[in-house]
Structures are given as C-alpha cells and as structure tokens.
C-alpha positions as CSV (number, residue, x, y, z in Angstrom):
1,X,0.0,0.0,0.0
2,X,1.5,3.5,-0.8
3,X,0.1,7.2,-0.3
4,X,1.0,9.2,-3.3
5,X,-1.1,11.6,-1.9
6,X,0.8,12.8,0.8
7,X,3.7,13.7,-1.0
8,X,4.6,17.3,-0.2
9,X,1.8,17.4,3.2
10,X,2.9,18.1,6.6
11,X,4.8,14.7,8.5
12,X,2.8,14.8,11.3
13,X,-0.4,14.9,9.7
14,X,0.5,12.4,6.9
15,X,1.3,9.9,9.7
16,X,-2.3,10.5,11.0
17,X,-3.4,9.9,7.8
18,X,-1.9,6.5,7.2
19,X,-2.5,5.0,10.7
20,X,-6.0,5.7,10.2
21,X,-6.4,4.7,6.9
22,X,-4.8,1.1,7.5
23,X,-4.9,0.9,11.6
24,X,-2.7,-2.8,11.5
25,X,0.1,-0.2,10.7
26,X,2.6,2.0,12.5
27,X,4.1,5.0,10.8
28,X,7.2,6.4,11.5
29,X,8.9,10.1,10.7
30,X,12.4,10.4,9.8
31,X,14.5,13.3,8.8
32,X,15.6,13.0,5.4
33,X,19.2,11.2,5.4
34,X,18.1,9.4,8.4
35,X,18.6,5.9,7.8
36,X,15.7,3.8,9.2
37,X,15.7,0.3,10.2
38,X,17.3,-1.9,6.9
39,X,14.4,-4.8,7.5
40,X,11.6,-5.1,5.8
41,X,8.5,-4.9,8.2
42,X,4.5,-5.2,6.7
43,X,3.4,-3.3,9.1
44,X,5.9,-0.1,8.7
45,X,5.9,2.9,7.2
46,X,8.3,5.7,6.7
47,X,7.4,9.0,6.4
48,X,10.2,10.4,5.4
49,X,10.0,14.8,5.7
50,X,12.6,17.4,4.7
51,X,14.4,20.3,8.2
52,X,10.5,21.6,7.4
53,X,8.8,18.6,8.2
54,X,7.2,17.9,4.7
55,X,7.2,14.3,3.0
56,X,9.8,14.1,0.8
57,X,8.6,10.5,-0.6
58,X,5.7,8.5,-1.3
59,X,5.4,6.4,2.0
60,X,4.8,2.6,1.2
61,X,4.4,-0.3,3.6
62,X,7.8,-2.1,4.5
C-alpha cells in the first residue's frame, strides 16, 4: 500500500493519515538522510520529511 497523496503534506499529519487509513500499521517520521531500520517490516511505514517537516517520498508499507 503507498500514499501518493501525501507527497509534499505536513509529516505529522501524513502519519495520522496512514495510521487511520490502514490501523494494522505503525508510521514512523524520519529526517531525510536518516537511515531507518534496513528490515523489511509489513506493518511499517516511513514518512520520510525534509528540516520543514514535509514528506519528501511516497510512503509505502515495508
């Protein structure tokens, strides 16, 4: 499952989004250059944001 949608919104609000659009998952923000966890996990998402807290790519499950 990805959210195109959110590209470019606010982090915070995107993660709100996605947890309550699919509630088996857990979204997670990192800063941009932040290296996250190298495992794949079905029921993670990254929402990666830029220093302005904006989504800098599409989150997808994993």
């Amino acid at each position: 499952m990805r959210w195109p949608e959110l590209l470019g919104k606010n982090g915070t609000a995107a993660k709100a989004t996605i947890e309550k659009e699919n509630p088996e998952v857990t979204a997670e923000i990192l800063t941009r250059g932040r290296v996250g966890p190298p495992t794949f996990c079905c029921n993670r998402v990254f929402v990666i944001v830029d220093t302005h807290g904006d989504v800098t790519n599409i989150p997808t499950i994993g």
